[in-house]
PyMOL commands that place a pseudoatom at each C-alpha (Angstrom):
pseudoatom trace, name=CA, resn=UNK, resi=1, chain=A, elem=C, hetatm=0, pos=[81.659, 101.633, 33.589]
pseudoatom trace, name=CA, resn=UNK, resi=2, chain=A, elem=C, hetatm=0, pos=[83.625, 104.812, 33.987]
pseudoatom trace, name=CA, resn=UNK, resi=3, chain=A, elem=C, hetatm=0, pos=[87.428, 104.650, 33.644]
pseudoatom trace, name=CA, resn=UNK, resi=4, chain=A, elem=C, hetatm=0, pos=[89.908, 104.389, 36.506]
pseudoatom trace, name=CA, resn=UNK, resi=5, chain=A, elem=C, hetatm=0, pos=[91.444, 108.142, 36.638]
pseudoatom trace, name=CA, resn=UNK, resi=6, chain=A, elem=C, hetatm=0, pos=[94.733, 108.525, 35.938]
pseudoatom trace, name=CA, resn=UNK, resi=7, chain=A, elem=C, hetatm=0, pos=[97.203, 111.691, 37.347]
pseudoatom trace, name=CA, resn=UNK, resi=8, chain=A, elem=C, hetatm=0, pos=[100.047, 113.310, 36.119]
pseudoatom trace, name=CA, resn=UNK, resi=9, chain=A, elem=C, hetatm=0, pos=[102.369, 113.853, 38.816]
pseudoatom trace, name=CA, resn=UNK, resi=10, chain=A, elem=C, hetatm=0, pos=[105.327, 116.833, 38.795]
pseudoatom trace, name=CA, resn=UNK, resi=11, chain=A, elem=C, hetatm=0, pos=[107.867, 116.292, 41.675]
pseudoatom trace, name=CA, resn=UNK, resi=12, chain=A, elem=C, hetatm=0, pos=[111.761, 117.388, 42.014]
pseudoatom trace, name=CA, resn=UNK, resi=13, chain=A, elem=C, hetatm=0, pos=[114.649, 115.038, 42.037]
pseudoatom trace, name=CA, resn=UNK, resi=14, chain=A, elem=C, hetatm=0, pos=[117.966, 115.556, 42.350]
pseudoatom trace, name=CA, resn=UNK, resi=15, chain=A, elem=C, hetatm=0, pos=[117.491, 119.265, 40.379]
pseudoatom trace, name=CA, resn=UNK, resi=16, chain=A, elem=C, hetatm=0, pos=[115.381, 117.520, 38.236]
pseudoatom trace, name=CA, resn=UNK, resi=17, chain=A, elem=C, hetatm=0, pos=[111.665, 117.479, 37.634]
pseudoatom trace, name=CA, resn=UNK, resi=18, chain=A, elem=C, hetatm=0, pos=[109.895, 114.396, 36.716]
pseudoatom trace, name=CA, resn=UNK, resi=19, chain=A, elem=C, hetatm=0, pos=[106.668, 113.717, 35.513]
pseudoatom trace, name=CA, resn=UNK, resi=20, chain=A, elem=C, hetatm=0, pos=[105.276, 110.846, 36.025]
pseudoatom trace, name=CA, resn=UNK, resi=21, chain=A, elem=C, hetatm=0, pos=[101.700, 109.010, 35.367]
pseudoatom trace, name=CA, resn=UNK, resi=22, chain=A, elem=C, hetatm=0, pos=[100.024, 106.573, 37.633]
pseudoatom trace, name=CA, resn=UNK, resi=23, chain=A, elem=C, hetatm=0, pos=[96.577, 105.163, 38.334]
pseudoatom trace, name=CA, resn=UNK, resi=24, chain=A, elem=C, hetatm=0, pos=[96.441, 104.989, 42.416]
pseudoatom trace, name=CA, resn=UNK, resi=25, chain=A, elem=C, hetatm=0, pos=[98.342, 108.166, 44.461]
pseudoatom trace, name=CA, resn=UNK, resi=26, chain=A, elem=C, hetatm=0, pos=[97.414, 108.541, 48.383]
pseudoatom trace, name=CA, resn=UNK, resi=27, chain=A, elem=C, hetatm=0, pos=[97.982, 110.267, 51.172]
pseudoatom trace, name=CA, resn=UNK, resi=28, chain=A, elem=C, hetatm=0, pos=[100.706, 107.393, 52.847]
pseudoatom trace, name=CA, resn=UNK, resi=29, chain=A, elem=C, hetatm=0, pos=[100.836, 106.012, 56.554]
pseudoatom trace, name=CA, resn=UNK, resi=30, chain=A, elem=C, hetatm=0, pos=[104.081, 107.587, 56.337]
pseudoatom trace, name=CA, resn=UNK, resi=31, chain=A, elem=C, hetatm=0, pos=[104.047, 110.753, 57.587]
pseudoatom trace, name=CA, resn=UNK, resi=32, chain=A, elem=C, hetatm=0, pos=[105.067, 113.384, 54.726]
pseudoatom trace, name=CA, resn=UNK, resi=33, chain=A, elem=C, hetatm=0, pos=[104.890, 110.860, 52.184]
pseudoatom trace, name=CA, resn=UNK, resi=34, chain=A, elem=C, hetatm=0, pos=[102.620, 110.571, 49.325]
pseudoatom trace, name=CA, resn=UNK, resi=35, chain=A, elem=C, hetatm=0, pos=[101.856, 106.832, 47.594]
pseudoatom trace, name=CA, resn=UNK, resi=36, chain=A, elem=C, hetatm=0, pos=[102.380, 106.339, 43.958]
pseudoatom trace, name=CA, resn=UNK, resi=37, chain=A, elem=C, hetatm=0, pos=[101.087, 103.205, 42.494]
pseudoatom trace, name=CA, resn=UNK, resi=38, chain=A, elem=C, hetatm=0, pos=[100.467, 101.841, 39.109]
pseudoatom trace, name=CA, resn=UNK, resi=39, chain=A, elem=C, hetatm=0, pos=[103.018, 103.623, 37.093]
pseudoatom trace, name=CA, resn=UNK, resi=40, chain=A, elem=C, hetatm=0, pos=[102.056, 104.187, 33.801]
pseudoatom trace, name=CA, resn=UNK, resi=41, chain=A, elem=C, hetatm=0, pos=[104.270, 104.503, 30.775]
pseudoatom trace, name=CA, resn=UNK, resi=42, chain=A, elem=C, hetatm=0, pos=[103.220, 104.736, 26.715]
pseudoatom trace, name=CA, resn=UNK, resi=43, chain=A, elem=C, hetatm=0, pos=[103.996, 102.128, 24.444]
pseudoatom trace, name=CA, resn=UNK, resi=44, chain=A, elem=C, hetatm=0, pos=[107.029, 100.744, 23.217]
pseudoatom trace, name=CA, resn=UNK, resi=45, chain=A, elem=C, hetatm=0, pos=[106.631, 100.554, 20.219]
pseudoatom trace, name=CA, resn=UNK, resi=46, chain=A, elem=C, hetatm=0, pos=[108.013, 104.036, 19.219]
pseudoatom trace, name=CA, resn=UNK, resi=47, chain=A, elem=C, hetatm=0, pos=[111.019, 104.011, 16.634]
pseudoatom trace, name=CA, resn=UNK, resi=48, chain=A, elem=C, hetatm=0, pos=[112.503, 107.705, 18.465]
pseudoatom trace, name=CA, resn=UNK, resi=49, chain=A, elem=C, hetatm=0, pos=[112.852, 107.213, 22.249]
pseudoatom trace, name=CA, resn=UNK, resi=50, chain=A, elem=C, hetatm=0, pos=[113.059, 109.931, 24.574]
pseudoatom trace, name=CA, resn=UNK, resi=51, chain=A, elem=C, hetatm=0, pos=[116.200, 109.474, 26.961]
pseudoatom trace, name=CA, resn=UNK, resi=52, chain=A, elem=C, hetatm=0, pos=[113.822, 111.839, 29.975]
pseudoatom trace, name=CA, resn=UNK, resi=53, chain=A, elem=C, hetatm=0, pos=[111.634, 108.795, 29.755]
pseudoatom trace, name=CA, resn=UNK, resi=54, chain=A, elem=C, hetatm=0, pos=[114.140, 105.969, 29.200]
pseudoatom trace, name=CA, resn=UNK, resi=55, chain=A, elem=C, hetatm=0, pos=[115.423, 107.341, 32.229]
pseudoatom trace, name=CA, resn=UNK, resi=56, chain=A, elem=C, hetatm=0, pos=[111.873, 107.137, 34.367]
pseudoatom trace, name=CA, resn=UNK, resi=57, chain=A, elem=C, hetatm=0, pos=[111.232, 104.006, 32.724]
pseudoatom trace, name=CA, resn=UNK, resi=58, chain=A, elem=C, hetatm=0, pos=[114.138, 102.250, 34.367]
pseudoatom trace, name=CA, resn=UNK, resi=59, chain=A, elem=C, hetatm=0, pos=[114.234, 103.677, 37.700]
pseudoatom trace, name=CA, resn=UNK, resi=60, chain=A, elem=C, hetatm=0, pos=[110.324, 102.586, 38.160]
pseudoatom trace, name=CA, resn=UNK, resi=61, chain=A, elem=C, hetatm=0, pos=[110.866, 99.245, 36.300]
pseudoatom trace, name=CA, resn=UNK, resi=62, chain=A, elem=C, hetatm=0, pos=[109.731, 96.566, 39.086]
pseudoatom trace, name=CA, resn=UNK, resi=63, chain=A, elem=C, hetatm=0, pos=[108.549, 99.740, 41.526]
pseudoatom trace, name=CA, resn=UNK, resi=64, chain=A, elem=C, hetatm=0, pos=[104.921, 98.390, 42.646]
pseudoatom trace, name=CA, resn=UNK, resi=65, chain=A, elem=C, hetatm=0, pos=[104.449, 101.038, 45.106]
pseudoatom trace, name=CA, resn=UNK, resi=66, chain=A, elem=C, hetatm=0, pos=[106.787, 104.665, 45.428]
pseudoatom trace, name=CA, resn=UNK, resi=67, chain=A, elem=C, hetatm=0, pos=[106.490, 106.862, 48.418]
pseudoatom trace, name=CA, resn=UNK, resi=68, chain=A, elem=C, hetatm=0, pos=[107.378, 110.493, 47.329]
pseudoatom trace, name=CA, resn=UNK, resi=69, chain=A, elem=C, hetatm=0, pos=[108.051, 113.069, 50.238]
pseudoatom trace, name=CA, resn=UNK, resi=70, chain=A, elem=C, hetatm=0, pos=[105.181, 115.972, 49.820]
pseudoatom trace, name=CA, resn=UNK, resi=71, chain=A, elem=C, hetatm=0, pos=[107.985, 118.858, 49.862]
pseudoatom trace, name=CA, resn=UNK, resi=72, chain=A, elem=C, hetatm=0, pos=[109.221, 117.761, 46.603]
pseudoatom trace, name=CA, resn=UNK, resi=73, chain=A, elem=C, hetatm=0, pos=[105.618, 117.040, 44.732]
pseudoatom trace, name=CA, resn=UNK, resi=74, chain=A, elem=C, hetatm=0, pos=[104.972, 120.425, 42.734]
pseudoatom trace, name=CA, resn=UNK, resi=75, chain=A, elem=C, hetatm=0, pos=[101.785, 119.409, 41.322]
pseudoatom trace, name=CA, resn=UNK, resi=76, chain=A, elem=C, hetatm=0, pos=[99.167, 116.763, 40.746]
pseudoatom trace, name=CA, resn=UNK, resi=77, chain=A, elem=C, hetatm=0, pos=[96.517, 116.646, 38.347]
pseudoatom trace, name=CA, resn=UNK, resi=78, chain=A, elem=C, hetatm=0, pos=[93.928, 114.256, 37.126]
pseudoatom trace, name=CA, resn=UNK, resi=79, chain=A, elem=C, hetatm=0, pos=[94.248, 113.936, 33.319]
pseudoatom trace, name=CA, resn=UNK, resi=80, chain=A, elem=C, hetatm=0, pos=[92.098, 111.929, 30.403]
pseudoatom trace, name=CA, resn=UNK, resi=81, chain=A, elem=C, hetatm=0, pos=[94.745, 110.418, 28.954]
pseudoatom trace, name=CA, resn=UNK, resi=82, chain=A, elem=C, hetatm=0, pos=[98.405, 109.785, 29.293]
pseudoatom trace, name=CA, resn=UNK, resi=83, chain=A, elem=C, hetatm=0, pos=[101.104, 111.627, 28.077]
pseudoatom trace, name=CA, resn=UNK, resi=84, chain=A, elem=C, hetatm=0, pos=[104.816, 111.296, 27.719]
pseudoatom trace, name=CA, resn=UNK, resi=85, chain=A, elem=C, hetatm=0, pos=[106.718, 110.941, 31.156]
pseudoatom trace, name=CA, resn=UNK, resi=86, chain=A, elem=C, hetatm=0, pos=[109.824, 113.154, 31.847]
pseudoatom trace, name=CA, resn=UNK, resi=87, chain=A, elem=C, hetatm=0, pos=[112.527, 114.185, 33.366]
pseudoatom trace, name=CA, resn=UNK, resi=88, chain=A, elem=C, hetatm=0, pos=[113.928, 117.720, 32.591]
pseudoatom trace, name=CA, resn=UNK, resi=89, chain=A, elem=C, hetatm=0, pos=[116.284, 120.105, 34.127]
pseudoatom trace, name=CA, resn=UNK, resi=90, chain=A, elem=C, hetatm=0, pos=[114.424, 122.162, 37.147]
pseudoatom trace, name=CA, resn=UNK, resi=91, chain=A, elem=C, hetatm=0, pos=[115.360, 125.514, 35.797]
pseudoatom trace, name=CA, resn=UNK, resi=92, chain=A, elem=C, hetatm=0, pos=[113.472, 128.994, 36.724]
pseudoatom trace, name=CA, resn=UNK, resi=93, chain=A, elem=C, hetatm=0, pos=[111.607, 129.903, 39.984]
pseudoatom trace, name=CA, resn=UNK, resi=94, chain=A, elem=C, hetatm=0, pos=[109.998, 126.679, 40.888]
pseudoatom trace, name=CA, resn=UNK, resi=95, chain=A, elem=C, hetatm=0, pos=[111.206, 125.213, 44.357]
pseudoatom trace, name=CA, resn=UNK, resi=96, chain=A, elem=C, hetatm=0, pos=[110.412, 123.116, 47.099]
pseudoatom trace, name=CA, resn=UNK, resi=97, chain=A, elem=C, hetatm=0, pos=[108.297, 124.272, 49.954]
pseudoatom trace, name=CA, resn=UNK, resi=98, chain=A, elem=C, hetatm=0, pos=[110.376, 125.204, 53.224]
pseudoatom trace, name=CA, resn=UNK, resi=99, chain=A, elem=C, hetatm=0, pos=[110.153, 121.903, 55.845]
pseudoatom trace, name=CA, resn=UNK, resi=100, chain=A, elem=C, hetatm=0, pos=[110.491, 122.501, 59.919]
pseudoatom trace, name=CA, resn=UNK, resi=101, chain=A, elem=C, hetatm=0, pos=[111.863, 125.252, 61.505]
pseudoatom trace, name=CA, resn=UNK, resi=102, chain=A, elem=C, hetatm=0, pos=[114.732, 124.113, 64.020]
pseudoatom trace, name=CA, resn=UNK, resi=103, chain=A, elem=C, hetatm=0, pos=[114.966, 126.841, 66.628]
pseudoatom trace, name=CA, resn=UNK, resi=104, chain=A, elem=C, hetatm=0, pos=[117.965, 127.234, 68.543]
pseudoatom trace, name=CA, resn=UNK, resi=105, chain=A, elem=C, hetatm=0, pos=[118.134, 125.908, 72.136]
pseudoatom trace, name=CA, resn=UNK, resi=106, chain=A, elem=C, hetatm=0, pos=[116.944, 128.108, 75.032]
pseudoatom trace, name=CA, resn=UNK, resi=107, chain=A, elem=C, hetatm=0, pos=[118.951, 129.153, 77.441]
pseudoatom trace, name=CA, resn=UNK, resi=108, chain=A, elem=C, hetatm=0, pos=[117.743, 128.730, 81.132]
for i in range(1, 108): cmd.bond("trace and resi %d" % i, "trace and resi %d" % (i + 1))
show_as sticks, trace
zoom trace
């Protein structure tokens, strides 16, 4: 039986980007929304902790299901195996893509 994929996903937060891995990700009923479920974290039994994914670990804790807003997703890929999540400093030239144009009103 082949093995359920599993993606690495890079999205900004707050001038941040995170990295997360999860099993399920979908395009959401929510227009400009992506689904994230089955979060996936490495095990705990690691004397040095990382405080990037302490952090992650504790804002998904009890999160079945995320919705992330496309604009701020800067990559997914499908990986083998699972790696460390984290949450750095955005730094450099990586930003989000530009939403909606508001146009001024016409004048009749």
């Amino acid at each position: 039986m082949a093995a359920r994929p599993l993606y690495r996903i890079s999205f900004l937060q707050q001038g941040e980007l995170w990295e997360l891995y999860a099993r399920d990700i979908f395009q959401s009923e929510l227009w400009g929304f992506i689904e994230v479920e089955g979060v996936v974290f490495g095990d705990d039994t690691k004397v040095v902790v990382d405080p990037g994914a302490e952090k992650l670990r504790r804002t998904f804790e009890g999160v079945s299901r995320s919705y992330l807003p496309m604009n701020a997703i800067v990559r997914i890929d499908e990986v083998e195996r699972e790696g460390t999540p984290r949450a750095v400093k955005a730094e450099g030239n990586v930003t989000a893509f530009p939403g909606a144009m508001h146009w001024p009103p016409r004048e009749e």
